[in-house]
C-alpha positions as MATLAB code, in Angstrom:
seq = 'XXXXXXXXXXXXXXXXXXXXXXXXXXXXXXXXXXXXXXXXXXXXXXXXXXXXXXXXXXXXXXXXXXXXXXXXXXXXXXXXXXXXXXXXX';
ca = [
     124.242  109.970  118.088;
     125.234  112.455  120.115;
     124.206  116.128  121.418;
     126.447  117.310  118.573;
     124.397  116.108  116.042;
     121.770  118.397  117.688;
     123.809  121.240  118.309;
     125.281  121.212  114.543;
     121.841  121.589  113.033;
     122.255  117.960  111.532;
     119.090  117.270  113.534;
     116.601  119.145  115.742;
     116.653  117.999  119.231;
     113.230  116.559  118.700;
     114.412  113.927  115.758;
     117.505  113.514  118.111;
     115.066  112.388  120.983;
     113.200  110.380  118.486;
     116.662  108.578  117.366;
     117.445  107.661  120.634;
     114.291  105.976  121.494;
     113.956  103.950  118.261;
     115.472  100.779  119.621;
     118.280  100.653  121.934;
     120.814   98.343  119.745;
     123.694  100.691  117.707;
     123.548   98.116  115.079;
     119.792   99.205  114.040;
     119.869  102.955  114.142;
     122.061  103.867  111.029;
     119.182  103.363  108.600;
     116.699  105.885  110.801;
     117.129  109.015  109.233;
     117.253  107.698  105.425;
     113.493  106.179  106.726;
     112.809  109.664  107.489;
     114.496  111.490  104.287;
     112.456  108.670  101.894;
     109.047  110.231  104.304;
     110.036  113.844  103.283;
     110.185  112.754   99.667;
     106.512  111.253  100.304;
     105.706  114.290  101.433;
     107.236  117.032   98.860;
     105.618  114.830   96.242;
     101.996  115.129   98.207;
     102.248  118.592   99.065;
     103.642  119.520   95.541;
     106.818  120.515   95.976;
     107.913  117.624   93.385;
     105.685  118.143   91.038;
     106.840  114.644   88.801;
     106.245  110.841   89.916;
     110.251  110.310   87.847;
     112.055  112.238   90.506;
     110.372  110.600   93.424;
     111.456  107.518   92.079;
     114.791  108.769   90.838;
     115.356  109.830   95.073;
     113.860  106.968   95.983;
     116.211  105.286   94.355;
     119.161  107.262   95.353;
     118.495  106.842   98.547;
     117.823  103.294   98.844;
     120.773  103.134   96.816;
     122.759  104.613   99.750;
     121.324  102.784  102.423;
     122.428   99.599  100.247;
     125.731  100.543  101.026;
     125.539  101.516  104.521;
     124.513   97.571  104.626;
     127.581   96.971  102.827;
     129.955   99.124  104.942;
     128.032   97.959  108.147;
     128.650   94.073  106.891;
     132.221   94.756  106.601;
     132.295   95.911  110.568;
     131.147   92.419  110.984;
     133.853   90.045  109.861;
     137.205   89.836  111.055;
     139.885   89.425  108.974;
     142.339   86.761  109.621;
     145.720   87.221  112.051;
     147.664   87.165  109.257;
     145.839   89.346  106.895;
     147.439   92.590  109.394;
     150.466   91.399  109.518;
     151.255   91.744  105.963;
     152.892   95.141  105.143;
];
């Protein structure tokens, strides 16, 4: 991540600091802040600002959902198709 994530509000510079010293491999750090959006939904739940157990688990869910797919997307990154595969228009 970059400053810009900072400087568009997407993170504080704090979490941004945070991100970077999580683990130094790119391949790791995509999943960081959906660890720390499923800890805010801990949180809302404690603190009562989601007052039923359903809609934790519904953005549990949703979330986990979504980080399924990163995985997915991320897997994709990893194979290469073959030669001939790009050569077909």
């Amino acid at each position: 991540m970059s400053d810009f994530s900072a400087s568009a509000g997407l993170m504080t510079q704090e979490e941004l600091d945070i991100y970077r010293s999580t683990q130094p491999s790119e391949y790791t750090l995509y999943f960081v802040p959906l660890v720390w959006a499923l800890d805010m939904v801990t949180k809302a739940r404690e603190e009562g600002y989601i007052r039923f157990d359903r809609a934790v688990e519904i953005l549990t869910n949703e979330i986990t959902s979504f980080r399924s797919k990163l995985g997915t997307i991320f897997a994709y990154d990893w194979v290469n198709p073959p030669l001939v595969y790009t050569q077909v228009s």
